[in-house]
Backbone bond lengths (Angstrom), bond angles and torsions (degrees), N, CA, C in turn:
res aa  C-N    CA-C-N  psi(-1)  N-CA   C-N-CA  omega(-1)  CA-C   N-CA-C  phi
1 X - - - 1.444 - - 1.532 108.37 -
2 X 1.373 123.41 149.54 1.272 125.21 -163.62 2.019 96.70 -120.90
3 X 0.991 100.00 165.12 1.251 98.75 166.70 1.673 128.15 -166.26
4 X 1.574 125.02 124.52 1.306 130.62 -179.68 1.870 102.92 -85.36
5 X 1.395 93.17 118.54 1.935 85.25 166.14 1.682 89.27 -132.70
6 X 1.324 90.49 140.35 1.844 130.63 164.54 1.288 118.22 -79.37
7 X 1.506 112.49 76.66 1.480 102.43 175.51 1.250 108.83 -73.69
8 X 1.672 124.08 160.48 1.604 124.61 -163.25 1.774 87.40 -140.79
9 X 1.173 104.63 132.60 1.594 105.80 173.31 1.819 89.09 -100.63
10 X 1.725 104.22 161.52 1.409 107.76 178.10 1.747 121.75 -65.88
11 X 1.514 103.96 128.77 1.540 122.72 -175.36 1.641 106.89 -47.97
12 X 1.469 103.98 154.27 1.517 92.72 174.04 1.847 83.78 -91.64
13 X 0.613 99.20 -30.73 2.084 90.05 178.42 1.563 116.45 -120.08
14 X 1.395 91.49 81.14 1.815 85.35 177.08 1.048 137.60 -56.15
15 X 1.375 111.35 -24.21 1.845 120.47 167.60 1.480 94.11 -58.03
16 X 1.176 122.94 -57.97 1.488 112.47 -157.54 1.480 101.10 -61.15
17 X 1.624 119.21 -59.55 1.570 107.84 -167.90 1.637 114.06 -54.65
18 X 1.144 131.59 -46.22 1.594 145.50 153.43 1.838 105.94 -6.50
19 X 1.593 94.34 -52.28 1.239 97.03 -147.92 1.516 95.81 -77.92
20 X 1.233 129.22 -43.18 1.895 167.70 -169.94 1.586 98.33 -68.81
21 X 1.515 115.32 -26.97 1.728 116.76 -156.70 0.964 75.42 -103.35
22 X 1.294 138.79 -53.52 1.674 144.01 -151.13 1.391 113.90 -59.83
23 X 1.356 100.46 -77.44 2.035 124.80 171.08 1.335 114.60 -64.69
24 X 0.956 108.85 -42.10 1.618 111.81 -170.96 1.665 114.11 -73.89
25 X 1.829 84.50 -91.98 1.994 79.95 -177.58 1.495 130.44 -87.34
26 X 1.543 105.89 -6.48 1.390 96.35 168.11 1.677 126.26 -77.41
27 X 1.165 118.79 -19.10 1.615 98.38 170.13 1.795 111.70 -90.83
28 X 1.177 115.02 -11.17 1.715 102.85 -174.02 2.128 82.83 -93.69
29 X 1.052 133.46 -34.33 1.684 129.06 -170.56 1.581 92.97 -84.77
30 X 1.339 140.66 -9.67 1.569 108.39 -179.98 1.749 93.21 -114.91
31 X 1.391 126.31 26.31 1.596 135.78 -165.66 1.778 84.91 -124.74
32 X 0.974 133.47 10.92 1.725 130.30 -174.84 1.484 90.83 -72.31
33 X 1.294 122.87 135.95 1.876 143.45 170.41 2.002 88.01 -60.72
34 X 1.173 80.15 129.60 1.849 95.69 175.34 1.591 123.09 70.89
35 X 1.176 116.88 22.13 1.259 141.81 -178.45 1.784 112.51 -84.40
36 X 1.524 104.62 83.87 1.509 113.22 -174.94 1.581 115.75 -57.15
37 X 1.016 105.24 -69.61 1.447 133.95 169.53 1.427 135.37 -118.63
38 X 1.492 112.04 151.77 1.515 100.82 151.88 1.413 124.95 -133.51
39 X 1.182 132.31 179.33 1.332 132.38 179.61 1.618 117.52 -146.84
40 X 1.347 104.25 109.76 1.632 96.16 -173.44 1.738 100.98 -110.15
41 X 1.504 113.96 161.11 1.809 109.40 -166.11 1.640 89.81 -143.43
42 X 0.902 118.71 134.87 1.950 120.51 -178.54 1.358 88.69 -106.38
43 X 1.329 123.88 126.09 1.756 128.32 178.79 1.112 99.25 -83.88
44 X 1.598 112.35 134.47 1.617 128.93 -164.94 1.636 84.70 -109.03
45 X 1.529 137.63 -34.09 1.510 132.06 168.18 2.134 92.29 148.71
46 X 1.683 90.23 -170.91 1.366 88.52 -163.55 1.557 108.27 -134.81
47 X 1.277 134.17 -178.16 1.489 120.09 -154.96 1.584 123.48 -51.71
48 X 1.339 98.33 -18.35 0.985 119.90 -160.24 1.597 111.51 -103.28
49 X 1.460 123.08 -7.77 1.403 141.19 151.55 1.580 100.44 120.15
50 X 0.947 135.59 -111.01 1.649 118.20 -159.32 1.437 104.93 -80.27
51 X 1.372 119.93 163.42 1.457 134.57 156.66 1.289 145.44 -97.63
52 X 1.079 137.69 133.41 1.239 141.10 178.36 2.110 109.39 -61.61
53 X 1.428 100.04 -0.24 1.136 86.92 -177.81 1.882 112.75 -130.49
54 X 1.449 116.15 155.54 1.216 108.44 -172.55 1.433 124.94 -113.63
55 X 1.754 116.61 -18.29 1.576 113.41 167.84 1.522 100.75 -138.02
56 X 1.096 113.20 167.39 1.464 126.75 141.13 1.361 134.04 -117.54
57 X 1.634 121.27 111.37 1.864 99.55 -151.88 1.621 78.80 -120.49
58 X 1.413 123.66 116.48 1.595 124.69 164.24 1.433 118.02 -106.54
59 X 1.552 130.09 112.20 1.099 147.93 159.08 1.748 120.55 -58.72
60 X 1.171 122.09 118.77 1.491 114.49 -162.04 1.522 96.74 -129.06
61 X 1.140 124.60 127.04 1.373 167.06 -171.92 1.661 122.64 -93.56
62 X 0.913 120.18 124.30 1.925 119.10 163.09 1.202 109.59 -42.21
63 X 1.282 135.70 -47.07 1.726 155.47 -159.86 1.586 114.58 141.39
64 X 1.435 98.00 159.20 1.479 128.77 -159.20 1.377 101.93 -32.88
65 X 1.437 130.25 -42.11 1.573 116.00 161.22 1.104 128.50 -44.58
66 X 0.910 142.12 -58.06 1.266 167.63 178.30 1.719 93.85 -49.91
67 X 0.785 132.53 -54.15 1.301 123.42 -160.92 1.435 113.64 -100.87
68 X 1.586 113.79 -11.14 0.985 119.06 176.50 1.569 115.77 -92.70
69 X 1.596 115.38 -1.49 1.003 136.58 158.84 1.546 140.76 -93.96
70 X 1.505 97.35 -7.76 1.323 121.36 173.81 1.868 92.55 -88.74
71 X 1.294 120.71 -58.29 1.376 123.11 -161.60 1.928 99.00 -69.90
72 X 0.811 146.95 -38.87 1.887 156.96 133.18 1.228 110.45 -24.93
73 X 1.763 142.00 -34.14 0.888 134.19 -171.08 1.739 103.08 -72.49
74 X 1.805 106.72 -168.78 1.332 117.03 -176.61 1.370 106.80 -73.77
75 X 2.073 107.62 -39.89 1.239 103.20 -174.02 1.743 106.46 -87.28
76 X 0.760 103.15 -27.45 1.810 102.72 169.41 2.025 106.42 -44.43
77 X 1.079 104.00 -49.48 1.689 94.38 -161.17 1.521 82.33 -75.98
78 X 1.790 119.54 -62.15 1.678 101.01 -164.25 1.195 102.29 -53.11
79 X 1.090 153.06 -48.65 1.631 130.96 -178.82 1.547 124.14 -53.40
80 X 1.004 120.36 -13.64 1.480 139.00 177.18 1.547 112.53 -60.16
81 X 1.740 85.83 -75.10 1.015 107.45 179.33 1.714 141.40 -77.95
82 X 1.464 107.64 2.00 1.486 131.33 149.58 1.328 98.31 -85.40
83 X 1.244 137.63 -67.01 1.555 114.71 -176.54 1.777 121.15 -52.03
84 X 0.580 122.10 -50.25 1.647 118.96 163.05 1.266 118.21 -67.09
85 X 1.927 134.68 16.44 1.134 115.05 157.30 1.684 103.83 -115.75
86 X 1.257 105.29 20.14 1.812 91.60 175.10 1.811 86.58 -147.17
87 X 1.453 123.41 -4.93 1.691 98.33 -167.25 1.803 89.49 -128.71
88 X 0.865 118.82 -24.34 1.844 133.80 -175.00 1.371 101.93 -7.00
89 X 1.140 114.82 -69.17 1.428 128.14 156.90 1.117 142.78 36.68
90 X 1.942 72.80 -89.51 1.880 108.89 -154.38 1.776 94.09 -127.74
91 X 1.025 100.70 27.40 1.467 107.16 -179.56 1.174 126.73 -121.90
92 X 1.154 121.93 126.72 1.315 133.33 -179.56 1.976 131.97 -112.17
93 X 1.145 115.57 82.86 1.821 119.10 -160.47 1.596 104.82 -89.33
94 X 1.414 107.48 125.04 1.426 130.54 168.46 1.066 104.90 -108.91
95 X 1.940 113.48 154.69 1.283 109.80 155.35 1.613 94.40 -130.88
96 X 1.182 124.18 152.47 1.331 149.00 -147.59 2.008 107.14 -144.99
97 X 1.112 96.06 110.74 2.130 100.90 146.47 1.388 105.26 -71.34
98 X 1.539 93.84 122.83 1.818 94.20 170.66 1.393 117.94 -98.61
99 X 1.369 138.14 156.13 1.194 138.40 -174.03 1.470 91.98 -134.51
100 X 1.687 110.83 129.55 1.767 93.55 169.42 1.537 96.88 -139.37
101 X 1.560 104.26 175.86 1.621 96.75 178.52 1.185 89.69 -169.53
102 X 1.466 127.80 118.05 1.198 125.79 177.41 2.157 111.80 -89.28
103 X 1.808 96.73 139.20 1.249 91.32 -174.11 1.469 129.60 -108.36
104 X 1.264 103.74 151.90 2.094 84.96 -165.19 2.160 89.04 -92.92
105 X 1.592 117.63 121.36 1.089 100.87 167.12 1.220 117.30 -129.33
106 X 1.200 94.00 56.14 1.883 109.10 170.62 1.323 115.76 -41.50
107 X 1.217 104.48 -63.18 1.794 122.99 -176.70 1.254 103.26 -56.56
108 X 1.789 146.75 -37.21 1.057 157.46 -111.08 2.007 80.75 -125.55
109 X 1.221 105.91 -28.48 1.445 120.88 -170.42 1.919 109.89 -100.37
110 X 1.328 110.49 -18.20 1.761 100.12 178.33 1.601 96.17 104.97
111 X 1.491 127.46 24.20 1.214 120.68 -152.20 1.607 78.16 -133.76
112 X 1.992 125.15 146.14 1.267 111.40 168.16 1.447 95.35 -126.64
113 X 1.887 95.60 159.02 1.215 72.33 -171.92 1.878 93.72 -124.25
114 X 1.232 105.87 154.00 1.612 110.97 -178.30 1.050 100.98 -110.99
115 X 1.993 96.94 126.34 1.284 127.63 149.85 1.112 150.02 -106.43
């Protein structure tokens, strides 16, 4: 699985980006051809108490085709290119191989488990 995440540092006008993230690029950027999932995270701050940063929006993919065909498509560029005219900025784009593995931690919890 491949994956694009949108880091967002904090808006100087959050109503405005809200409003621009909302209408604008989220329905033509979560409409991308091959678009498994998504995952958006609102930063509450970091060990150290507030953050310099304000979302995390990760787009998750089958693999690097796939996503490299979502970002090439019609809605791939218009989503691009609305995000870089109001967030360009304060934005930061990765792409990532994902590895996942979900864990059973019953035991890890006081819980046993019979097999």
């Amino acid at each position: 699985m491949y994956k694009m995440t949108l880091l967002f540092r904090k808006p100087t006008d959050p109503d405005l980006f809200e409003e621009k993230w909302t209408r604008m690029f989220l329905p033509i950027a979560e409409a991308m051809p091959g678009l498994e999932r998504v995952a958006v995270s609102h930063i509450v701050g970091e060990p150290g108490g507030t953050s310099d940063y304000h979302r995390i929006h990760e787009f998750y993919f089958a693999d690097q085709q796939a996503l490299d065909l979502a970002l090439t498509s019609e809605k791939g560029k218009r989503a691009g290119n609305i995000l870089m005219s109001f967030a360009g900025e304060i934005t930061t784009i990765l792409f990532s191989e994902v590895f996942e593995d979900t864990l059973d931690n019953s035991e890890a919890h006081g819980e046993t488990i019979n097999k």
